[in-house]
MIDOSE-1310 file (N, C-alpha, C; in nm, 2 decimals, decimal comma, always signed):
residues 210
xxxx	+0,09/-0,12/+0,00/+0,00/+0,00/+0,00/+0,09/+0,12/+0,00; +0,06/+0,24/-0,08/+0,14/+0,31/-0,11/+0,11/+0,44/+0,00; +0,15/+0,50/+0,05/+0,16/+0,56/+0,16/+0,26/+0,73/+0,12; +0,15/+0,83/+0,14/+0,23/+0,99/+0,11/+0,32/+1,02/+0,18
xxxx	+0,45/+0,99/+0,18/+0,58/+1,02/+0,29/+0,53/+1,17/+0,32; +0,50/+1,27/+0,31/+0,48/+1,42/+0,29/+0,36/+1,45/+0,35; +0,24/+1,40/+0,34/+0,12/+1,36/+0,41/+0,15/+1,34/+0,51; +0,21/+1,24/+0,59/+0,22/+1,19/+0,68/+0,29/+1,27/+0,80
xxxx	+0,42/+1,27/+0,69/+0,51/+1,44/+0,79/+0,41/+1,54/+0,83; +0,32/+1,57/+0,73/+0,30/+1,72/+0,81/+0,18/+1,66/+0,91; +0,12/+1,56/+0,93/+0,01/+1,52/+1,00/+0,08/+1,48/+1,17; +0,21/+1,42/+1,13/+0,27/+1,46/+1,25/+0,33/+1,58/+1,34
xxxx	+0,37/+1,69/+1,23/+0,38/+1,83/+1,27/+0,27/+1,84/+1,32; +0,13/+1,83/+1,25/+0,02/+1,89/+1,32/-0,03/+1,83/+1,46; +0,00/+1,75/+1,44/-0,06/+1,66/+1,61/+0,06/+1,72/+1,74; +0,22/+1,71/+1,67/+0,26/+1,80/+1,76/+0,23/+1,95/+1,82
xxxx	+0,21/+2,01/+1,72/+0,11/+2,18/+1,73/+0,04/+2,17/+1,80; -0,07/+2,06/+1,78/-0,19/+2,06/+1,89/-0,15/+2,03/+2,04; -0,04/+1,96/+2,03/+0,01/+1,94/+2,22/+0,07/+2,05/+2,25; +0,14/+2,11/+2,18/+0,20/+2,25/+2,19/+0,04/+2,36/+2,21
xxxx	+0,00/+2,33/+2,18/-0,15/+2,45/+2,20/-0,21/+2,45/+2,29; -0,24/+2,30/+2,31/-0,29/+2,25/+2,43/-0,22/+2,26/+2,58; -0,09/+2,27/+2,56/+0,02/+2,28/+2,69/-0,02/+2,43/+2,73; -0,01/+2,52/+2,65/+0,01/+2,62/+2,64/-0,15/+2,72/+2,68
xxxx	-0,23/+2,59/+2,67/-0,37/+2,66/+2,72/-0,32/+2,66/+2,86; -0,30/+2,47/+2,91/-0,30/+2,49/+3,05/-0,26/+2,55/+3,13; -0,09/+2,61/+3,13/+0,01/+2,70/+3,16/-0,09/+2,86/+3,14; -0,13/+2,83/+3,11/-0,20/+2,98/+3,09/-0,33/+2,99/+3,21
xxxx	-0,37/+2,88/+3,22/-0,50/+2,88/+3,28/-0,42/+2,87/+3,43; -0,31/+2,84/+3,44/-0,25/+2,87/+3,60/-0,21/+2,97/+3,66; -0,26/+3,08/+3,55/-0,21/+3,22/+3,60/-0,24/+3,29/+3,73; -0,16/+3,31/+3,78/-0,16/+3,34/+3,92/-0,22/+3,53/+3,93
xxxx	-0,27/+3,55/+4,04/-0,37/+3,70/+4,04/-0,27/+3,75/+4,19; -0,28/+3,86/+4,23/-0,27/+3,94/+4,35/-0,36/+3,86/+4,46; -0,30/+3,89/+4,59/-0,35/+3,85/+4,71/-0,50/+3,94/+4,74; -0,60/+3,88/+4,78/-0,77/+3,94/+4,82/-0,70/+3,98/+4,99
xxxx	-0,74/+4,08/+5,02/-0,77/+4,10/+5,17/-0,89/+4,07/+5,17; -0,88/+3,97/+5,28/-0,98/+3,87/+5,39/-1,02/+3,96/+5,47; -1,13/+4,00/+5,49/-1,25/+3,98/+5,61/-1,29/+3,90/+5,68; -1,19/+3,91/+5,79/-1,27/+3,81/+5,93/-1,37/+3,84/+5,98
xxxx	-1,46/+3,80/+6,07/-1,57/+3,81/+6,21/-1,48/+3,83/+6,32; -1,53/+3,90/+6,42/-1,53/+3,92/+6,53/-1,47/+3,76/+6,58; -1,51/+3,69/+6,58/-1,49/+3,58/+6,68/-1,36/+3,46/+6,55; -1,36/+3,51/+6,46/-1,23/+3,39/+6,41/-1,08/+3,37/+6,49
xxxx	-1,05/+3,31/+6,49/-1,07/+3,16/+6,38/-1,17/+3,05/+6,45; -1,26/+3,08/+6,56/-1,35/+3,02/+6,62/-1,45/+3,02/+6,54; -1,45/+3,09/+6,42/-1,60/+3,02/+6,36/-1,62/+2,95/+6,23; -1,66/+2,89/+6,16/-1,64/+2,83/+6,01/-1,72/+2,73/+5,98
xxxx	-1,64/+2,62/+5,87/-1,78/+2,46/+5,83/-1,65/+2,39/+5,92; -1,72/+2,33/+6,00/-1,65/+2,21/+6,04/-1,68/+2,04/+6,04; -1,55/+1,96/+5,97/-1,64/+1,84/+5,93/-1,60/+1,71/+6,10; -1,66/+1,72/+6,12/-1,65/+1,69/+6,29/-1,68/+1,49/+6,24
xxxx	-1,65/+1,41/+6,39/-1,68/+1,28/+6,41/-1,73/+1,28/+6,54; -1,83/+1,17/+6,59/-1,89/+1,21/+6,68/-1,88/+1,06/+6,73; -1,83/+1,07/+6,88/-1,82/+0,93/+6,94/-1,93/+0,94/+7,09; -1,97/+0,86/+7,16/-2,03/+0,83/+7,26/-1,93/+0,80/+7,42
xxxx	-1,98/+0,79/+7,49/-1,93/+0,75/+7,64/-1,82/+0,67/+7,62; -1,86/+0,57/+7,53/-1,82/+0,44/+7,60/-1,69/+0,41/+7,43; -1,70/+0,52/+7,35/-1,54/+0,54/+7,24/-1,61/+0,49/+7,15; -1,73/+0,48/+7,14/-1,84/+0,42/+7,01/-1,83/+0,49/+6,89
xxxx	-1,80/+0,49/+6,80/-1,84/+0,63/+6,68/-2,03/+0,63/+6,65; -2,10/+0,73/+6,67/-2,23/+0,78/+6,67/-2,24/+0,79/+6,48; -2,15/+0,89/+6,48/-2,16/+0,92/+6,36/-2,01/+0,98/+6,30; -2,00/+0,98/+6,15/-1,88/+1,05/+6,08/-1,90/+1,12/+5,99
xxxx	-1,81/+1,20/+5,97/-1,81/+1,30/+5,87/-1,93/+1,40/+5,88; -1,97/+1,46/+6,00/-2,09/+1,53/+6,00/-2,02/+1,63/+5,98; -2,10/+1,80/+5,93/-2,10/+1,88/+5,90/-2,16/+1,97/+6,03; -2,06/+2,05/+6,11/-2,09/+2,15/+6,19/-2,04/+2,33/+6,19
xxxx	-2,11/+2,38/+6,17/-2,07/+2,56/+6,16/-2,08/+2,65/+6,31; -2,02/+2,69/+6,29/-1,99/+2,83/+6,40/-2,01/+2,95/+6,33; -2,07/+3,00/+6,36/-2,05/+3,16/+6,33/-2,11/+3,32/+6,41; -2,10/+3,43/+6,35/-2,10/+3,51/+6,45/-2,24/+3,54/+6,42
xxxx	-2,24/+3,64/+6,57/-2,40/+3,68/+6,58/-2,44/+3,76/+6,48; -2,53/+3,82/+6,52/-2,55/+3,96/+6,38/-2,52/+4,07/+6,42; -2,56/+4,11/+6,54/-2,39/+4,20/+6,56/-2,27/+4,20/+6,59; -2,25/+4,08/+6,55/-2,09/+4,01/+6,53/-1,98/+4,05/+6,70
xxxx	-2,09/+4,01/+6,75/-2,02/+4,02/+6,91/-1,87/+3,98/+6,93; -1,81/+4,03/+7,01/-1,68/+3,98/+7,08/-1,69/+3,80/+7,14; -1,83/+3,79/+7,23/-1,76/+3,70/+7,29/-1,94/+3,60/+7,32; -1,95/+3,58/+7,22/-2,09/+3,50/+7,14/-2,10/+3,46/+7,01
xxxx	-2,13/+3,36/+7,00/-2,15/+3,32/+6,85/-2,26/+3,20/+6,87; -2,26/+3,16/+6,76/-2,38/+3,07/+6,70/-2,30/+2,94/+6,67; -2,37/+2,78/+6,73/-2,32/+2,66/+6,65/-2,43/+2,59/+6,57; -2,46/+2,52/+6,50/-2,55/+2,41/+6,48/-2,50/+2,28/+6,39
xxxx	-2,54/+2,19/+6,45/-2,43/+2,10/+6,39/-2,58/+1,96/+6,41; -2,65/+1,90/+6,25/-2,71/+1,79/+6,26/-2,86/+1,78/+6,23; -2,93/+1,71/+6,29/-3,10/+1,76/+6,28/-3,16/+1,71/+6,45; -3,25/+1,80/+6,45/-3,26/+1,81/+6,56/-3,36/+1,62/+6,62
xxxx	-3,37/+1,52/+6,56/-3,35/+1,37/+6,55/-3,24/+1,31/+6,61; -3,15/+1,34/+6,57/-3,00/+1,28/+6,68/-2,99/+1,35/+6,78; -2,94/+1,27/+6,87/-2,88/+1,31/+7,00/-2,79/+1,47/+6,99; -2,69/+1,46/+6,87/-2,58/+1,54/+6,89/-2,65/+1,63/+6,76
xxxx	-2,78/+1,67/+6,77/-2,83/+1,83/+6,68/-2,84/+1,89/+6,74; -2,80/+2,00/+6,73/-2,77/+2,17/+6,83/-2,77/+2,23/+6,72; -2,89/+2,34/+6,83/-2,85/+2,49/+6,74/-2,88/+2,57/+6,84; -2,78/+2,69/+6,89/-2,75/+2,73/+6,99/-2,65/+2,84/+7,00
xxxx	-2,72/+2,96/+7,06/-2,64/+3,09/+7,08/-2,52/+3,03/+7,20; -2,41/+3,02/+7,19/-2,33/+3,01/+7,34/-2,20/+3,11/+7,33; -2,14/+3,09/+7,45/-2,01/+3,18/+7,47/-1,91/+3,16/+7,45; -1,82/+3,22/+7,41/-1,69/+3,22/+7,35/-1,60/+3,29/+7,37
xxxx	-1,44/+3,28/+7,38/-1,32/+3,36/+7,43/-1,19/+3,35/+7,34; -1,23/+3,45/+7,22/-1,11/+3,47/+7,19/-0,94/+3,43/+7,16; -0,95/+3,48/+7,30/-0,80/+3,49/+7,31/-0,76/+3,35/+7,35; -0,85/+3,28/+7,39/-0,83/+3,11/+7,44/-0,86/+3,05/+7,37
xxxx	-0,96/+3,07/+7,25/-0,96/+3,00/+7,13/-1,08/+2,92/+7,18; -1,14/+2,94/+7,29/-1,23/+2,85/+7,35/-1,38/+2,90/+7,34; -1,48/+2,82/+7,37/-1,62/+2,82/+7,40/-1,70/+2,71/+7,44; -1,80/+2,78/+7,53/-1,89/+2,70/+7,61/-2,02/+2,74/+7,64
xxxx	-2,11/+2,64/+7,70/-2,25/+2,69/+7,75/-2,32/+2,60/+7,86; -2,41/+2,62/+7,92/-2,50/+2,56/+8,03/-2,62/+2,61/+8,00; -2,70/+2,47/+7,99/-2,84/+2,54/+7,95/-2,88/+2,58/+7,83; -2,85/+2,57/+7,78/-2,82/+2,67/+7,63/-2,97/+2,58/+7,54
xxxx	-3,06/+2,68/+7,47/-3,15/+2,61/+7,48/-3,12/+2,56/+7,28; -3,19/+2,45/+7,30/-3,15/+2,41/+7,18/-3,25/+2,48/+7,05; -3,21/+2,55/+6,96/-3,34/+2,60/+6,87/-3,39/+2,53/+6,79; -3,33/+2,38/+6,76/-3,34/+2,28/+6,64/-3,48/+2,22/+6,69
xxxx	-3,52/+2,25/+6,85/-3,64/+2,19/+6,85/-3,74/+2,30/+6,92; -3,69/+2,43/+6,86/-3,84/+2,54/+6,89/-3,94/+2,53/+6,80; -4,05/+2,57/+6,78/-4,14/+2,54/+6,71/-4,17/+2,68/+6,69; -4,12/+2,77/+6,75/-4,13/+2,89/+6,72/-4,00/+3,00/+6,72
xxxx	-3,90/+2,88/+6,68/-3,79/+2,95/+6,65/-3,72/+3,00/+6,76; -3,73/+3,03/+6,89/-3,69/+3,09/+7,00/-3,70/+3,05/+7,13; -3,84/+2,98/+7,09/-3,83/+2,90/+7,25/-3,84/+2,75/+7,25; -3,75/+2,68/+7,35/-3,72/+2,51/+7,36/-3,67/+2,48/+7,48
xxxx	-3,76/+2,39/+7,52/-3,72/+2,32/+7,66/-3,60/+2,25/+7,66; -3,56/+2,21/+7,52/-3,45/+2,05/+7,48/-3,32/+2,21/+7,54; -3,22/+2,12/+7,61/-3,14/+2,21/+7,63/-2,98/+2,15/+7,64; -2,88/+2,20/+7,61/-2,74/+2,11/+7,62/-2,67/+2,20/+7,68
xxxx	-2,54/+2,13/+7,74/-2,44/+2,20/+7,78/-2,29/+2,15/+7,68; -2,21/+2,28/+7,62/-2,10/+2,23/+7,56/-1,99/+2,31/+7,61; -1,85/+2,23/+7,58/-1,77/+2,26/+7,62/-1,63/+2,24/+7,50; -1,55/+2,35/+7,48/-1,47/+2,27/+7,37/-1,38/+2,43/+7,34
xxxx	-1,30/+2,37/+7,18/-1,18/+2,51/+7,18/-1,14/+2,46/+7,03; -1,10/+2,55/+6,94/-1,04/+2,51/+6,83/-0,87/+2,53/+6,89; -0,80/+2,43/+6,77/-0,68/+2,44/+6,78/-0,61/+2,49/+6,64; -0,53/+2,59/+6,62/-0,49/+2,65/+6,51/-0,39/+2,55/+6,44
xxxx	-0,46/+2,52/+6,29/-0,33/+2,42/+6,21/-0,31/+2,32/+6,33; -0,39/+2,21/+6,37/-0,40/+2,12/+6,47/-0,49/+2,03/+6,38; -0,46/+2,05/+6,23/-0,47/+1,88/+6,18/-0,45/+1,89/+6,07; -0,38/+1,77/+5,99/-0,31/+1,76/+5,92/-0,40/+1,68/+5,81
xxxx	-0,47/+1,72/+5,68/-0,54/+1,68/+5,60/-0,46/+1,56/+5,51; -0,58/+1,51/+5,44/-0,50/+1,36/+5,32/-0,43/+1,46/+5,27; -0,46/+1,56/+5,20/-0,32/+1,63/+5,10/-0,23/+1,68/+5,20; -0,23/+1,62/+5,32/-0,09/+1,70/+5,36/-0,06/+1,82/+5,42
xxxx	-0,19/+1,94/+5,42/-0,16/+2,09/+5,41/-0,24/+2,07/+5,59; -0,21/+2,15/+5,72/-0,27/+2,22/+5,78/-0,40/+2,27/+5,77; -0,47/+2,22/+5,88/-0,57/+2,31/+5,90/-0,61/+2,29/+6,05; -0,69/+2,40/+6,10/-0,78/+2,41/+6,20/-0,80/+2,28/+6,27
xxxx	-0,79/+2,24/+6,38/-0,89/+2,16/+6,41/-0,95/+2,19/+6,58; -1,09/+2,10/+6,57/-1,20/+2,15/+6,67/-1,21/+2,02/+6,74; -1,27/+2,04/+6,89/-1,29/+1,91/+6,95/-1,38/+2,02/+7,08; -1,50/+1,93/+7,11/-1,57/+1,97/+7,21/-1,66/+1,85/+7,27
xxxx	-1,69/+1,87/+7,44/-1,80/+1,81/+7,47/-1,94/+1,85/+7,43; -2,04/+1,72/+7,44/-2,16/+1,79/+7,42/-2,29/+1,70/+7,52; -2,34/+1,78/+7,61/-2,45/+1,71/+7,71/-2,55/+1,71/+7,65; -2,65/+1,61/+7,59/-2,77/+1,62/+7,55/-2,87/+1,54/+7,60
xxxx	-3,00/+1,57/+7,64/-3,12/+1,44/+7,67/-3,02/+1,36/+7,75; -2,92/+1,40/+7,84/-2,89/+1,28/+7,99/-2,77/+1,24/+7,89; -2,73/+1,21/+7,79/-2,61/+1,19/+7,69/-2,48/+1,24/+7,68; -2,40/+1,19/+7,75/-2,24/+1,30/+7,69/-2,17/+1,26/+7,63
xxxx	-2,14/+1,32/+7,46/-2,06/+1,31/+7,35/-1,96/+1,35/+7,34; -1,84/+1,33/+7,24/-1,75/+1,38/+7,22/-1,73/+1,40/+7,05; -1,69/+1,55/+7,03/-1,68/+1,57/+6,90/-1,56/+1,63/+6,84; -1,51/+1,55/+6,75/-1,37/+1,61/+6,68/-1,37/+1,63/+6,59
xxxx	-1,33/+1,69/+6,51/-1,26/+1,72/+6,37/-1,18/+1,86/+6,29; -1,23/+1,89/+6,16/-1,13/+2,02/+6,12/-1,19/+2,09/+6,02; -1,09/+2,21/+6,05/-1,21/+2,32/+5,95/-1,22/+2,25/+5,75; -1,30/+2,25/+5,73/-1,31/+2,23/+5,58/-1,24/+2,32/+5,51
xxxx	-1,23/+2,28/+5,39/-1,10/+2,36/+5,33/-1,15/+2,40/+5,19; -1,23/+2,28/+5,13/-1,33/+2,33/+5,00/-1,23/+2,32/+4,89; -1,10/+2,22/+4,91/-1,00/+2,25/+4,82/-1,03/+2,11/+4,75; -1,06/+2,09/+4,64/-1,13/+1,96/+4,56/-1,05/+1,86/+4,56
xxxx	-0,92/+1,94/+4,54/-0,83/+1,76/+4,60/-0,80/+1,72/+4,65; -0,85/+1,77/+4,80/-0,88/+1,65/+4,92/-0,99/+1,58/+4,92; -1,07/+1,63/+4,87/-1,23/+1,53/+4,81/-1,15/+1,47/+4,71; -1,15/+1,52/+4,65/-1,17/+1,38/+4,47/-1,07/+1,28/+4,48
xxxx	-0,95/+1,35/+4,55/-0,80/+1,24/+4,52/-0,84/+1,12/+4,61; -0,88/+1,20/+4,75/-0,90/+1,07/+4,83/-0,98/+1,01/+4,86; -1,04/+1,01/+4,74/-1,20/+0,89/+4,65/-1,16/+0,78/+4,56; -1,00/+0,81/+4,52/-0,92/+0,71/+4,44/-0,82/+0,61/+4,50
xxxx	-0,81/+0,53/+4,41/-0,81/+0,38/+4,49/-0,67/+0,41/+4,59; -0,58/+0,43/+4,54/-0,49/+0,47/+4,62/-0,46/+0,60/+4,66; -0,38/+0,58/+4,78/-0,33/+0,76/+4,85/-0,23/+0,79/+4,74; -0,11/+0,70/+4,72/-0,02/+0,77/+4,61/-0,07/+0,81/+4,50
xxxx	-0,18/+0,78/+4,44/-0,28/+0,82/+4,31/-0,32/+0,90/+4,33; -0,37/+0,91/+4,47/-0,47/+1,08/+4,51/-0,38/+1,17/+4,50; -0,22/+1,17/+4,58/-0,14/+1,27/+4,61/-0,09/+1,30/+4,42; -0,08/+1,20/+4,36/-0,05/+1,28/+4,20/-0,12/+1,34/+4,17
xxxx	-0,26/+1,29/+4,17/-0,40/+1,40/+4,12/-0,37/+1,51/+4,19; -0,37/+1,53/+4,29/-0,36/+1,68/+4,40/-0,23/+1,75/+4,33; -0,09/+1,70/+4,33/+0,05/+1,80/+4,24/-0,04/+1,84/+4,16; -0,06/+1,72/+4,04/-0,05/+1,80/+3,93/-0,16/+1,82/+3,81
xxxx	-0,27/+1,79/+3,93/-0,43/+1,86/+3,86/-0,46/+1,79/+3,77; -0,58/+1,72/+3,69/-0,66/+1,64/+3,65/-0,60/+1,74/+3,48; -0,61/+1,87/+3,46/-0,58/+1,92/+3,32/-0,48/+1,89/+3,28; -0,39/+1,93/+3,37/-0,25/+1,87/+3,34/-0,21/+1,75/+3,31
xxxx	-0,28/+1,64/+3,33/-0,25/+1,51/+3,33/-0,29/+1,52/+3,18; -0,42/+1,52/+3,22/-0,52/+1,50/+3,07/-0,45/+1,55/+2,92; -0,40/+1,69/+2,91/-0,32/+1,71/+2,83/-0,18/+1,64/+2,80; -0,08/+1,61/+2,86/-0,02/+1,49/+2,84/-0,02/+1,38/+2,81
xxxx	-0,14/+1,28/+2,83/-0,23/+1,21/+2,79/-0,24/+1,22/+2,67; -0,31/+1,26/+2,64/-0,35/+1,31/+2,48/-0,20/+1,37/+2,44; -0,13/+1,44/+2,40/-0,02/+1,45/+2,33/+0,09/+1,27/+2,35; +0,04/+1,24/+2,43/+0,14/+1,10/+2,41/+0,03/+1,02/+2,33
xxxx	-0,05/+1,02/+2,34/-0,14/+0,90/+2,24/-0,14/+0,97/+2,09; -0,14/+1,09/+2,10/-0,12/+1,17/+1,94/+0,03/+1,14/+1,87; +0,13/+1,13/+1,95/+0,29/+1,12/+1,88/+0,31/+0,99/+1,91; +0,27/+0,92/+2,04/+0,33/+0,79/+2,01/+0,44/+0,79/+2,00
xx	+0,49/+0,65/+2,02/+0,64/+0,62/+2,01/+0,67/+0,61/+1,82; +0,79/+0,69/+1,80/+0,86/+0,69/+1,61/+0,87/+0,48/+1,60
């Protein structure tokens, strides 16, 4: 079969061009911006999403991976803030104005009436007492990086729990990587980003080995 030596050459120039175009998007799409000034609350680094575990008396796990927030009041008080963490069905659902310090990184309450089971938004007999403190960069995520972490008591219905975990981070490749079969596979996906790969990919199946 007779085959265009000349054809062929430039079809390979062109498939190189296209990895060259394609590189040259993604390098592009990494372009780095100026630093945002951050706006804190009143009460940070004590408030945020926190992805908490929740164990019992007796070192049981209740529950994992729950989702708990802190944040400030609406007049963004010094030494008050807001938690709710659950539905008000489990033992460990709170939602609840309690007190907070700053400078100790800590907060607590007694009595503190729970709002997850007002019926009128404000008033509830259901009541907890909590106790607890964030620790700054006090845990160490699958990718490796620092963050936040939280740990508090929690009295509920005659019940006392214990809750730990760390501030969320919202950074995709600690979700997605560490959904794949291995850690060393997650930690590549996390370097060097899913586009990056994918373009390489594709220019090695386009040139192939001569």
């Amino acid at each position: 079969m007779y085959i265009n030596q000349k054809s062929f050459l430039n079809m390979k120039q062109i498939n190189k061009l296209l990895v060259i175009l394609l590189a040259l998007v993604t390098f592009s799409s990494c372009e780095t911006y100026g630093d945002y000034e951050i706006e804190y609350t009143a009460i940070y680094p004590l408030c945020g999403e926190w992805v908490v575990n929740v164990t019992g008396e007796d070192g049981g796990v209740l529950a994992e991976g729950v989702t708990c927030n802190t944040y400030n009041t609406t007049d963004d008080a010094t030494d008050k803030m807001w938690i709710k963490m659950s539905v008000a069905t489990n033992d460990w659902g709170v939602r609840g104005k309690i007190h907070c310090d700053v400078t100790s990184k800590s907060f607590d309450g007694d009595g503190i009436a729970n709002l997850l089971h007002a019926d009128d938004g404000i008033n509830s007999t259901v009541t907890f007492n909590i106790s607890g403190k964030v620790i700054v960069d006090g845990y160490t995520t699958q990718a490796n990086t620092k963050v936040d972490a939280i740990e508090f008591t929690l009295t509920q219905n005659g019940k006392s729990m214990t809750v730990k975990g760390f501030r969320k981070t919202g950074w995709e490749g600690e979700d997605y990587c560490y959904d794949l079969i291995s850690r060393k596979v997650g930690e590549a996906c996390h370097v060097f980003g899913r586009p990056f790969l994918f373009t390489w990919i594709y220019g090695f199946l386009l040139v192939g080995n001569p």
